[in-house]
VOGU-3710 file (C-alpha; in Angstrom, 3 decimals, decimal comma):
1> xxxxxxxxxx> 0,000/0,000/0,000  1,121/3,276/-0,755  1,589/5,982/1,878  -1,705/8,159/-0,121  -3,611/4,940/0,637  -2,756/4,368/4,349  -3,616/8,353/4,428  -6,854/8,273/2,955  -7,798/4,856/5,292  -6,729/6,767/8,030
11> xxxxxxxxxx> -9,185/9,755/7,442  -11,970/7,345/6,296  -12,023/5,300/9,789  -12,023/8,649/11,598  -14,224/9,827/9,512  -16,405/6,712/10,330  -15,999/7,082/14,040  -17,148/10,635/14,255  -20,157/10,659/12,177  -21,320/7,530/14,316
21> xxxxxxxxxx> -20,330/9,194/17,358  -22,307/12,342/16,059  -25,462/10,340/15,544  -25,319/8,575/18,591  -24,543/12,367/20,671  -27,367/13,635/18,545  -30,249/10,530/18,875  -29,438/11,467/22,989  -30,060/15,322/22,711  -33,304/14,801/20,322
31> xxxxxxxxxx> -34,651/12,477/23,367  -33,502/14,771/26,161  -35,394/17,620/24,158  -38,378/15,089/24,192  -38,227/14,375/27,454  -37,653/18,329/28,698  -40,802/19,310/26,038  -42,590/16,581/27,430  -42,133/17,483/31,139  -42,948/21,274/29,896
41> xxxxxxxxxx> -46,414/20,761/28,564  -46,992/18,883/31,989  -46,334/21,713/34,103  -48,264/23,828/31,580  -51,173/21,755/32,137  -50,929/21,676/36,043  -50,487/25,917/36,150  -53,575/26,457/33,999  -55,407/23,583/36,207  -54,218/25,554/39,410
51> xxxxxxxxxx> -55,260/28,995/37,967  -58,855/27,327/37,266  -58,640/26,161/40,474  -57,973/28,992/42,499  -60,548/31,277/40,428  -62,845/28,368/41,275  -62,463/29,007/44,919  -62,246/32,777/44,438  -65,577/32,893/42,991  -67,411/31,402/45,934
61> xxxxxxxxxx> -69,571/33,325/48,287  -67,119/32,726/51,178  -64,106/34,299/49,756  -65,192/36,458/47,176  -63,779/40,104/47,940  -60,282/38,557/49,439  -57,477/40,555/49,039  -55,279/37,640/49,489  -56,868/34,767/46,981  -57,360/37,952/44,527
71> xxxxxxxxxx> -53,170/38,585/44,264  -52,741/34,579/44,220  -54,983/34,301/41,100  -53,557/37,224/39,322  -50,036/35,754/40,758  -51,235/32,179/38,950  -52,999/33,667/35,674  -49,779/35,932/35,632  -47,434/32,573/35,886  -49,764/30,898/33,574
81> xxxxxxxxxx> -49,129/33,427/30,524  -45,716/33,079/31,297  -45,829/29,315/30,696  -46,967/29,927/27,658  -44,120/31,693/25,787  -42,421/28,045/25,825  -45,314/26,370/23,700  -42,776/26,159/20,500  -40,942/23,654/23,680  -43,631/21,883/24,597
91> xxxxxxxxxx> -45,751/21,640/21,599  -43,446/19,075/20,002  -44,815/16,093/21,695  -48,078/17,820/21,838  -48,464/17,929/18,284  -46,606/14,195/17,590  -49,309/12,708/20,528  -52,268/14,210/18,531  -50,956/12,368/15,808  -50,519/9,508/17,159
101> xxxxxxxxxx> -54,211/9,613/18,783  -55,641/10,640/15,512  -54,451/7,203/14,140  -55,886/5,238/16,766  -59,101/6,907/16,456  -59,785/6,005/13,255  -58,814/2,282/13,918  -61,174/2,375/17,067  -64,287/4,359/15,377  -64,372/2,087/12,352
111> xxxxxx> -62,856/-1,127/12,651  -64,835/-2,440/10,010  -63,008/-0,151/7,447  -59,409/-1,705/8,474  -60,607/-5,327/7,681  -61,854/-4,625/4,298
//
């Protein structure tokens, strides 16, 4: 083999190596990403349940007027818009689960239209 050759095998098996070390770095981010989005549109969820809560209580008869449950709905509605500005975050598993659901529903609604 000529020195050129050994060269150019040398680059190629690096080569190799990184781009499968690259894919493997970059399959783990994706699914971190996944995971963080996921955990994101939780939280979402449980803020706006909390704010619905809260105005729930706020509206009764014995605490309507309090100064207190007043600041810790506008504190929660105030939290809650916040949440929001990370929807491009946690709408990426939103958006793949509706998918996913969508399928299923179809199966489930018409089964009769799958065996045909």
């Amino acid at each position: 083999m000529s020195r050129i050759e050994i060269i150019l095998s040398a680059i190629l098996t690096f080569s190799v190596i990184l781009n499968i070390g690259l894919v493997v770095y970059v399959r783990g981010a994706i699914v971190r990403l996944l995971s963080v989005s996921e955990e994101l549109g939780d939280l979402q969820q449980m803020v706006n349940s909390f704010a619905i809560h809260l105005k729930t209580v706020y509206e009764l008869d014995m605490f309507y007027g309090d100064e207190t449950l007043a600041s810790l709905l506008e504190h929660a509605v105030s939290f809650n818009e916040y949440m929001e500005t990370f929807e491009h975050i946690y709408s990426l598993t939103e958006e793949e689960a509706e998918i996913t659901e969508e399928g299923k529903g179809v199966d489930e609604e018409n089964p009769e239209e799958t065996n045909e």
